[in-house]
Steps between C-alpha positions, in 0.01 A plus 500: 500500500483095565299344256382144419427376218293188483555276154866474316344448146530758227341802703590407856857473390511789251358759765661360801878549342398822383383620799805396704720685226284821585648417875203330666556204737332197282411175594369255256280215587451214339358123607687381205787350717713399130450865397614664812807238479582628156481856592748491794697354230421804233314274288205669348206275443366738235751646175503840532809763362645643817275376768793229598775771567275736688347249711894419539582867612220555737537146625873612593413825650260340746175651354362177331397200676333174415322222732218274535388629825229793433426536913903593466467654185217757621626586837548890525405545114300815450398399210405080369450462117284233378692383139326153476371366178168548413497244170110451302279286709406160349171492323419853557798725380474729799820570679570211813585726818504170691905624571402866556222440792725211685815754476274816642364215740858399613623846517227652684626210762801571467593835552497666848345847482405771198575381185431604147431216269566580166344271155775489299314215295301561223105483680195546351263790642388440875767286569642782778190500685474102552852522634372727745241258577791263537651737762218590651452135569840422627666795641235792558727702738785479355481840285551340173407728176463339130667647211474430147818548285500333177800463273601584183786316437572395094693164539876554350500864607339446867770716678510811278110471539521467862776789546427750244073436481252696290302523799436329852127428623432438855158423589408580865193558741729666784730794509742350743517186262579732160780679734690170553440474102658833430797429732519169338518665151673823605803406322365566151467816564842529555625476098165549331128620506326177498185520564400380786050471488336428812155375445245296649534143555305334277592768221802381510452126505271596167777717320721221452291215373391849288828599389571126410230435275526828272868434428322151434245690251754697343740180393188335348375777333884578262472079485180489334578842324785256358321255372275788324775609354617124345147518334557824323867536454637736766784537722385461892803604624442885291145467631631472852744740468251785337223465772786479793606854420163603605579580871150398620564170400879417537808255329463237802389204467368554109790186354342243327521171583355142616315612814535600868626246753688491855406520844259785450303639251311110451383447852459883595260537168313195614461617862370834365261387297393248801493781700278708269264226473465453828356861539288501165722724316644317267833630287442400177850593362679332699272164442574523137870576576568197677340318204683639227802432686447156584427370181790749308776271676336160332454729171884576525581140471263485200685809304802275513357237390368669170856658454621154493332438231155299707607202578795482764490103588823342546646854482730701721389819660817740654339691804714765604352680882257344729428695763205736476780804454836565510715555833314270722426058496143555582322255286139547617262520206773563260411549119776238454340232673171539267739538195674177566182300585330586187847422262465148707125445456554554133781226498858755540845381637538801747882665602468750723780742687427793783794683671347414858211349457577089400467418854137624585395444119638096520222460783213637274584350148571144399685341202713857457867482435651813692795603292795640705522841246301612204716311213479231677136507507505593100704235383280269270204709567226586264413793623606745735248657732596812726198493798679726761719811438800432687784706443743231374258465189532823320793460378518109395783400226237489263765361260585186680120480615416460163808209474325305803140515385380222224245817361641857569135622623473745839200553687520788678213542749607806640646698234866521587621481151459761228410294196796671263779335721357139560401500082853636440612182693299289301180395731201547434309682783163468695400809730193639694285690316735580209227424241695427142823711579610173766532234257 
């Protein structure tokens, strides 16, 4: 099938290079002129493992294309996916579809007969039927159909999510439109089962923001369950590890540590609860999620300070990982970023090294030195802080760490390090919820 895809961020990128490797004809559209540039090049404007060499290999076999021209872009697609951003409103928090209704606008403009327009983008509930309005408006003979099809994508594993998916939900009003769907999608079936749920529109818009904000819930809940167990002296990581087993509940997403972040769960909790208001039903979970979580990054920056001793002024502060989680350099409403402001506030020297994300992070922090590896960051340090769980940290030289710090101390805020090992070294060691056994 010919397919557009409308955005080259994170999704619109992800899903159109995955698509073309399933053998559809993609076209990727983008009014970023730069962007497109650096694409016809095979430079990815996002860090993401793989995504350079298959858009690469599908670029080569003819299957992937990129331009700034959508009335090109669209012409003969069967399908058009929307992939714009949809980032938190100013003053409100509800999700800004300002991009979603002018690309439905130009597409239903654009294209030259029955289309199905797909939401790719994450949308709040409704947000199908006023781009039908949209088309209505513009183009009501063309025989356009709206589709929602949210994605699920994890950032640093976007491609084995998009290829191998615990399930696929296509949200449609019209059989013809969910037919172009399951062609679209046919190819899963070819190597798996995945699922593939067809459901009403607006029950899909609603399980995403849904899904979102329990895996939201369920990272808050083992985070506060940490701190409980600080207070009376048990071991969060057991904790997790006994109520995982249960199958009803499940090991995902049940690791301590200094708070949600990225491109998702902050502004798709917000528009949720937004939403909720908006129709008197207020979710009262999810309100006291996203306040627990905002204030545990600040309260991160605080449990360093106290390892240090209380009073870090004129001292230096090794940050090792900024971006909100390993395998991507998405720094949007990383823990690190609350971390490092507090350590400032409180009068800190700050060091500070990421694997890919110094570039994005050196736009959001100021007076940081980025450190070109993590010894570099160490040396004359006072403390050594681990924020993000990047693979290159789990097995540090812990003996010439402890050489390059001025006070052998680790803070490990998501609980790479079993304590025997960095005591054995010599440090002395600050977890999550470890209660007396961390110290």
């Amino acid at each position: 099938m010919r397919i557009a895809m409308i955005g080259t961020g994170y999704v619109g990128l992800v899903s159109g290079a995955c698509f073309s490797d399933f053998g559809h004809d993609v076209v990727c559209v983008d009014k970023d002129a730069r962007k497109i540039e650096l694409l016809h090049q095979n430079v990815m404007p996002i860090y993401e493992p793989g995504l350079a060499e298959l858009v690469s290999s599908n670029v080569k076999a003819g299957r992937l294309s990129f331009t700034t021209d959508l009335v090109e872009g669209v012409k003969g697609a069967d399908a058009v996916f929307i992939a714009v951003g949809t980032p938190s409103r100013r003053g409100d928090g509800h999700a800004d579809l300002s991009y979603v209704f002018a690309a439905a606008e130009e597409i239903a403009g654009a294209v030259e007969g029955p289309t199905v327009i797909v939401t790719k983008s994450t949308v709040p509930v409704g947000t199908g039927d006023e781009v039908e309005r949209i088309i209505a408006r513009v183009a009501p003979d063309k025989g356009i159909k709206v589709v929602s099809n949210p994605e699920f994508l994890r950032e640093g594993a976007a491609i084995e999510d998009f290829k191998r998916p615990d399930r696929v939900v296509v949200g449609s009003e019209d059989e013809a439109a969910s037919d172009v769907l399951r062609g679209i999608y046919r190819p899963l079936s070819l190597n798996q089962s995945a699922p593939v749920m067809f459901t009403g529109r607006r029950t899909a818009e609603l399980i995403k923001y849904a899904a979102n904000a329990f895996l939201a819930v369920k990272i808050t809940f083992i985070n506060e369950i940490a701190d409980l167990c600080e207070a009376v002296g048990a071991d969060v990581q057991e904790v997790s590890r006994g109520i995982g087993m249960d199958n009803r509940i499940g090991r995902k997403f049940l690791n301590a540590g200094p708070g949600y972040g990225g491109s998702c769960f902050p502004k798709d909790t917000l528009a949720l609860m937004k939403t909720a208001d908006d129709h008197e039903s207020p979710l009262r979970i999810v309100e006291a999620t996203v306040q627990v979580n905002d204030s545990r990054k600040r309260a991160m920056g605080r449990k360093v300070i106290k390892a240090m001793g209380g009073d870090v002024r004129g001292k230096t502060v090794a940050i090792l990982g900024l971006t909100f989680k390993p395998n991507t350099d998405d720094m949007r409403d990383a823990p690190s970023i609350a971390v490092i402001q507090t350590l400032q506030d409180a009068g800190a020297v700050v060091k500070a090294y990421d694997p890919e994300g110094v570039e994005q992070a050196s736009k959001m922090l100021s007076d940081v030195e980025f450190s070109k590896n993590p010894y570099a960051a160490a040396e004359g340090a006072d403390a050594l802080v681990i924020v993000t769980e990047w693979d290159e940290f789990r097995a540090l030289d812990l003996g010439r760490m402890k050489g390059l710090l001025n006070r052998p101390l680790l803070v490990d805020l998501r609980n790479i390090y079993p304590s025997d090992e960095v005591r054995s070294a010599g440090f002395e060691l600050v977890g999550i919820g470890k209660g007396r056994t961390g110290l």
